[in-house]
N, CA, C and O atoms as a DFTB+ gen file, in Angstrom:
340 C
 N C O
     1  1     -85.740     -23.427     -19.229
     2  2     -85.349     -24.408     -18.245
     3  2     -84.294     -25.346     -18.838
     4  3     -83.272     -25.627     -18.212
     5  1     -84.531     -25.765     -19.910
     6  2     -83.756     -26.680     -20.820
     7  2     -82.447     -25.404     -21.121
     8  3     -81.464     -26.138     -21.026
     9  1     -82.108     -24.572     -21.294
    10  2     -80.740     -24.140     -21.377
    11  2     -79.884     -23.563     -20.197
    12  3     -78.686     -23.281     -20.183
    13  1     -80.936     -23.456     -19.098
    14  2     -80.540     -23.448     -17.672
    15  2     -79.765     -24.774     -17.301
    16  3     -78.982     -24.357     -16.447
    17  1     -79.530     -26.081     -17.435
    18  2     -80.264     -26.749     -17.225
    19  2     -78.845     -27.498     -17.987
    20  3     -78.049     -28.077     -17.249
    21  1     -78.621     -27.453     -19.301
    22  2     -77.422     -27.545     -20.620
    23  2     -76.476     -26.473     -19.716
    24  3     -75.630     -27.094     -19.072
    25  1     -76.420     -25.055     -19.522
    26  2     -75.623     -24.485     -19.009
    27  2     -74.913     -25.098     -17.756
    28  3     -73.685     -25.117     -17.844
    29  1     -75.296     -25.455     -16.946
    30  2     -75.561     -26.524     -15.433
    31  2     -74.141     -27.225     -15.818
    32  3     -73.010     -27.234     -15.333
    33  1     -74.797     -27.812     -16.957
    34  2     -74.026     -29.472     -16.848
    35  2     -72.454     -28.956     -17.477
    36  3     -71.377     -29.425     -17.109
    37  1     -72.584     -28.213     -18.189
    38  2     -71.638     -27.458     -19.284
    39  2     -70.553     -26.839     -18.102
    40  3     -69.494     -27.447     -17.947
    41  1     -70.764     -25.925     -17.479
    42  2     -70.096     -25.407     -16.584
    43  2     -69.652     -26.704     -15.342
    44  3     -68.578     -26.700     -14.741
    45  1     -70.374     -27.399     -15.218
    46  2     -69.781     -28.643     -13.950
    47  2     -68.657     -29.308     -14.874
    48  3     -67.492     -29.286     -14.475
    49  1     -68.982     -29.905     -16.113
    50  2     -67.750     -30.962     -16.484
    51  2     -66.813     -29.754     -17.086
    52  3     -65.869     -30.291     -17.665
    53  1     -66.742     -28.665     -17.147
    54  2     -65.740     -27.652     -17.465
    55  2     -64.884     -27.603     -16.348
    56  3     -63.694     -27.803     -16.587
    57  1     -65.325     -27.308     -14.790
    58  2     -64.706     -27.225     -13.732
    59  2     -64.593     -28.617     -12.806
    60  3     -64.387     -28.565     -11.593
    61  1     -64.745     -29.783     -13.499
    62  2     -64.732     -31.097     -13.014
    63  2     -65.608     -31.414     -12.035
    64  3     -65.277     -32.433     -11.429
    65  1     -66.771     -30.822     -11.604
    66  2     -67.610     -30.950     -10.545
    67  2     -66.480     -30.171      -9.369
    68  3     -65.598     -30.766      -8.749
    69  1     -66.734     -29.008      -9.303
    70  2     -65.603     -28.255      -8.426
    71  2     -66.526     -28.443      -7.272
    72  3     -65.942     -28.609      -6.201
    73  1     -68.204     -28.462      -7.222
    74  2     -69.108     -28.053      -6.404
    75  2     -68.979     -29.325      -5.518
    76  3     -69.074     -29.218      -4.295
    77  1     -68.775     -30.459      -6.081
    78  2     -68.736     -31.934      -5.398
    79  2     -67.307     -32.695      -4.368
    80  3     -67.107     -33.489      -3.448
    81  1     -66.509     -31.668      -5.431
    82  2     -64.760     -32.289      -5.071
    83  2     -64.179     -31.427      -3.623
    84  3     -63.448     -31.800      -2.705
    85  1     -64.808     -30.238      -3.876
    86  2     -64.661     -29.074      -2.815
    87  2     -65.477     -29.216      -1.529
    88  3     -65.113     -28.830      -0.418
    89  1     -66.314     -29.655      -1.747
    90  2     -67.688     -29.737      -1.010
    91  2     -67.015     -30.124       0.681
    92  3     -67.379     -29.427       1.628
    93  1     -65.943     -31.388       0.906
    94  2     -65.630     -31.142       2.201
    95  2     -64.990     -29.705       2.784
    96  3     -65.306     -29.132       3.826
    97  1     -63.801     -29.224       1.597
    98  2     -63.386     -27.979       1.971
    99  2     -64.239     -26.824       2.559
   100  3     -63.755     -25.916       3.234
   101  1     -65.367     -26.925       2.285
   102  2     -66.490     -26.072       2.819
   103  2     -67.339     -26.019       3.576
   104  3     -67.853     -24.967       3.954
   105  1     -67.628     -27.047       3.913
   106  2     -67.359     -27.990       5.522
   107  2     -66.124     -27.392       6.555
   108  3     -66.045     -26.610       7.502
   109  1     -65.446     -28.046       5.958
   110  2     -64.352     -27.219       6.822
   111  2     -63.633     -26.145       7.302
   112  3     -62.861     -25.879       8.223
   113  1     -64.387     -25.396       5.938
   114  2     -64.349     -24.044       6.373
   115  2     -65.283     -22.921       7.232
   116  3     -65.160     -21.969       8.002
   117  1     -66.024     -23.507       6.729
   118  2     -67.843     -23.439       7.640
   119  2     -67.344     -23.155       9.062
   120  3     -67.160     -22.025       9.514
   121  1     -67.098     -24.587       9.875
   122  2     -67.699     -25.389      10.481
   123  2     -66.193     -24.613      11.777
   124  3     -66.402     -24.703      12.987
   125  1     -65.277     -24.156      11.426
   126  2     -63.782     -23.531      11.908
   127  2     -64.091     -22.885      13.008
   128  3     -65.195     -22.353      12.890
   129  1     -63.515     -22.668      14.195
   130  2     -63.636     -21.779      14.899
   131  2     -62.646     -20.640      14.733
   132  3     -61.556     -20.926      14.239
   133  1     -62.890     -19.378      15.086
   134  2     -62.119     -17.737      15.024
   135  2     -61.580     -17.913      16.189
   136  3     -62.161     -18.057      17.265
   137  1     -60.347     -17.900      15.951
   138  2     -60.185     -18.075      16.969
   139  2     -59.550     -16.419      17.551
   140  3     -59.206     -16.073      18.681
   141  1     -59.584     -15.683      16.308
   142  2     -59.159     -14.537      16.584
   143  2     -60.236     -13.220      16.348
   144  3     -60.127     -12.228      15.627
   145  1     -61.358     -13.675      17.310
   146  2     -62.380     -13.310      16.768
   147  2     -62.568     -11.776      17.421
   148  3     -62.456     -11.708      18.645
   149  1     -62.839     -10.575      16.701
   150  2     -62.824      -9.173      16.866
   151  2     -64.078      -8.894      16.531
   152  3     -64.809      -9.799      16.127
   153  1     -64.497      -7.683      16.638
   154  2     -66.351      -7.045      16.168
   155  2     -66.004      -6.627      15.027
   156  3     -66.868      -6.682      14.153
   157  1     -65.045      -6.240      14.770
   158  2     -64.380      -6.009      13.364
   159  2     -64.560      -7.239      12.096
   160  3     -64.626      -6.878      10.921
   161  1     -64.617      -8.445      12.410
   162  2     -64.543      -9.782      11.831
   163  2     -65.909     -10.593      12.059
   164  3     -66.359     -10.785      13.189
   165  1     -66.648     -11.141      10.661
   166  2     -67.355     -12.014      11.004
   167  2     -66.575     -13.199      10.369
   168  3     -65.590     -13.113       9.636
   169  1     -67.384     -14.630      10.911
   170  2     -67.157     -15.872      10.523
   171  2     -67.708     -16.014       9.473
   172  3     -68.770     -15.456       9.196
   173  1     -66.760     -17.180       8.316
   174  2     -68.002     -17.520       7.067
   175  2     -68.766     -17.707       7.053
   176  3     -69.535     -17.363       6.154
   177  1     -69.148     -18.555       8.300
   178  2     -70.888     -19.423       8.550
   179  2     -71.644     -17.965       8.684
   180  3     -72.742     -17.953       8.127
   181  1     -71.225     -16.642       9.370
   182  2     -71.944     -15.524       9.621
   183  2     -72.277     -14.834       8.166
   184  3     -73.370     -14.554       7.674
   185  1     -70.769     -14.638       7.587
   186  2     -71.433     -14.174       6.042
   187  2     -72.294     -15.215       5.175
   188  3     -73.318     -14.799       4.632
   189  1     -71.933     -16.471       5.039
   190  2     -73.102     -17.318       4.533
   191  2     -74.590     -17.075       5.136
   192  3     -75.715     -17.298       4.688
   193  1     -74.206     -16.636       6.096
   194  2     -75.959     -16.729       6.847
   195  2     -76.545     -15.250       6.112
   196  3     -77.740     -15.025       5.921
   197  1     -75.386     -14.287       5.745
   198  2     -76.006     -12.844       5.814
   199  2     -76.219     -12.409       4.319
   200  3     -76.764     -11.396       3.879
   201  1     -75.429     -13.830       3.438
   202  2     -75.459     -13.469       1.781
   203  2     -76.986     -14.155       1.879
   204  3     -77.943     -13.456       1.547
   205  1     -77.210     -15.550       2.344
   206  2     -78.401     -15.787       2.068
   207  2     -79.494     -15.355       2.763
   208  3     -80.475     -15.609       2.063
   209  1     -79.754     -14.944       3.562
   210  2     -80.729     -13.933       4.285
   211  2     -81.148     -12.677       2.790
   212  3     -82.163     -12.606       2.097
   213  1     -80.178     -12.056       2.772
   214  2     -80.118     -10.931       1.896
   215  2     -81.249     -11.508       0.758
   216  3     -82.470     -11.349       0.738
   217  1     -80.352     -12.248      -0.188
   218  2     -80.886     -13.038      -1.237
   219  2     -82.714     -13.112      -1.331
   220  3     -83.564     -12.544      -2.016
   221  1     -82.728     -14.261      -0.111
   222  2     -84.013     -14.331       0.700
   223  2     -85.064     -13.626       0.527
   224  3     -86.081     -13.835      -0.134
   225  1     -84.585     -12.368       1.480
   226  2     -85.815     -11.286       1.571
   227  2     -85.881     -10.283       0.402
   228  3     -86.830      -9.551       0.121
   229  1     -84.609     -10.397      -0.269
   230  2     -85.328      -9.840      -1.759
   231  2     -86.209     -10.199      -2.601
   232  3     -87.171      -9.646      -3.132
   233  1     -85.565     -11.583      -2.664
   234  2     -86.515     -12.874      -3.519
   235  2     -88.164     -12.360      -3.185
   236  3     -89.004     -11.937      -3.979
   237  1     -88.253     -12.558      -1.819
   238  2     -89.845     -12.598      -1.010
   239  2     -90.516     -11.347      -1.161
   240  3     -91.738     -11.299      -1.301
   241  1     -89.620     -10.094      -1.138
   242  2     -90.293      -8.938      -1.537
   243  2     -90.637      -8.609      -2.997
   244  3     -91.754      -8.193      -3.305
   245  1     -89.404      -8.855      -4.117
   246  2     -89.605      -9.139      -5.161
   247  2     -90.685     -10.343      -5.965
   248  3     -91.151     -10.199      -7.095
   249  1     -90.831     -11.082      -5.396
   250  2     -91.874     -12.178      -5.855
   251  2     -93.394     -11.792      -5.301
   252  3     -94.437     -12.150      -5.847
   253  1     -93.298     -11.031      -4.170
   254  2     -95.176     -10.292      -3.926
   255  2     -94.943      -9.362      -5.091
   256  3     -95.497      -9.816      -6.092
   257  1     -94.467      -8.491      -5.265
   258  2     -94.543      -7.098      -6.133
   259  2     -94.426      -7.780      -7.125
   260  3     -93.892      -6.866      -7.754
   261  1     -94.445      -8.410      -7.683
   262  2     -94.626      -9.288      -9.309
   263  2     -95.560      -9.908      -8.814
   264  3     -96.458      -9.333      -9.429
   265  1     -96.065     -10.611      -8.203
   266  2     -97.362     -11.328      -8.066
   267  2     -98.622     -10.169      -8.203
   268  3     -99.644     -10.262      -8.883
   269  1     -98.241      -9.196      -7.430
   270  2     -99.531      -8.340      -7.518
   271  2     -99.491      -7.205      -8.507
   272  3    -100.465      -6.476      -8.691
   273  1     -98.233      -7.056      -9.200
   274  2     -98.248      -6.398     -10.458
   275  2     -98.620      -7.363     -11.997
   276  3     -99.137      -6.843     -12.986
   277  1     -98.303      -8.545     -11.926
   278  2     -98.620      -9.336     -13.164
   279  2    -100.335      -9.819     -12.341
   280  3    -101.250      -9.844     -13.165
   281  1    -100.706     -10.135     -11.021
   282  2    -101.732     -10.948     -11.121
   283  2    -103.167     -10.221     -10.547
   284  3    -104.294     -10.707     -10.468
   285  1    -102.497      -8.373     -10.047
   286  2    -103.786      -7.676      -8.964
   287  2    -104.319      -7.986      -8.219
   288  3    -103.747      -8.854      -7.559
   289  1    -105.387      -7.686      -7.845
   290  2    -105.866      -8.226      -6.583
   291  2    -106.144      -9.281      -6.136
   292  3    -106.029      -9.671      -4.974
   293  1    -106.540      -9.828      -7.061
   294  2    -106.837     -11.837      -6.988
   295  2    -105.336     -12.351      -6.370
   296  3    -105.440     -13.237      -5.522
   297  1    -104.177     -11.974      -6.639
   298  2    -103.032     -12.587      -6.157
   299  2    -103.468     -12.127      -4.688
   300  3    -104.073     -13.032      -4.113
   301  1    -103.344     -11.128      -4.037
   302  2    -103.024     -10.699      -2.791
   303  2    -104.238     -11.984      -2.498
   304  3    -103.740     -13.036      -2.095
   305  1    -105.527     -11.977      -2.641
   306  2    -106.607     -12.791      -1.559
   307  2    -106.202     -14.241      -1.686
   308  3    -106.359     -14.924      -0.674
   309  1    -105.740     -14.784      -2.688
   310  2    -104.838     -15.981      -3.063
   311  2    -103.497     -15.864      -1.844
   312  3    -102.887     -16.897      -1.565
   313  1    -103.199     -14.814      -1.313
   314  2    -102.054     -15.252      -0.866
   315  2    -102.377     -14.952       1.388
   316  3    -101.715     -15.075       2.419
   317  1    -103.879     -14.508       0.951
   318  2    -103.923     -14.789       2.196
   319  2    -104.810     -15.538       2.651
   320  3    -105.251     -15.711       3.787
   321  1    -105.087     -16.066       1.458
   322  2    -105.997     -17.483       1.708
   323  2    -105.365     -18.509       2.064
   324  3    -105.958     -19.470       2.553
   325  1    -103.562     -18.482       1.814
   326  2    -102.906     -19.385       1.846
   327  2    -101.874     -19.263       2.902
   328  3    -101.007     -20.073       3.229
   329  1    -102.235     -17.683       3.527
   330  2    -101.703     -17.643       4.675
   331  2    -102.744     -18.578       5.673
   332  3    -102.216     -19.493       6.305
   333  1    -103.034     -18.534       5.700
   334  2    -103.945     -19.485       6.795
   335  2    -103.861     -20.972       6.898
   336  3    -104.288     -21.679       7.811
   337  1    -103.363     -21.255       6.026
   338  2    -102.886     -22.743       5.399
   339  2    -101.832     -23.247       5.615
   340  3    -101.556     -24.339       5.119
């Protein structure tokens, strides 16, 4: 966590806080209408929605299959004990 963490800060004052200075540009790019919009073409806000979706449901499938490979069966009743919750 601690070199996650050193890496973080290392890479921000390398690129001057690019994530902070940019941050309206991405807004504004977001937020744009297509105005030349084809089925051929999605919008950024559409690929942002479809990189993190992706991400997402890997994460969620990948994090049960490690839960019930590092923890067996006790994970699964743990996790639908907490479905109910």
């Amino acid at each position: 966590v601690v070199l996650l963490i050193v890496c973080g800060l290392y890479y921000s004052f390398l690129t001057r806080f690019v994530q902070f200075r940019m941050l309206s540009s991405v807004f504004k790019i977001l937020t744009e209408k297509n105005e030349g919009h084809t089925k051929e073409h999605i919008s950024p806000f559409q690929a942002l929605m479809i990189s993190t979706a992706s991400r997402v449901g890997i994460g969620n499938i990948a994090g049960i299959s490690l839960a019930l490979a590092t923890g067996g069966a006790g994970a699964l009743f743990w996790m639908w004990v907490m479905a109910f919750f």
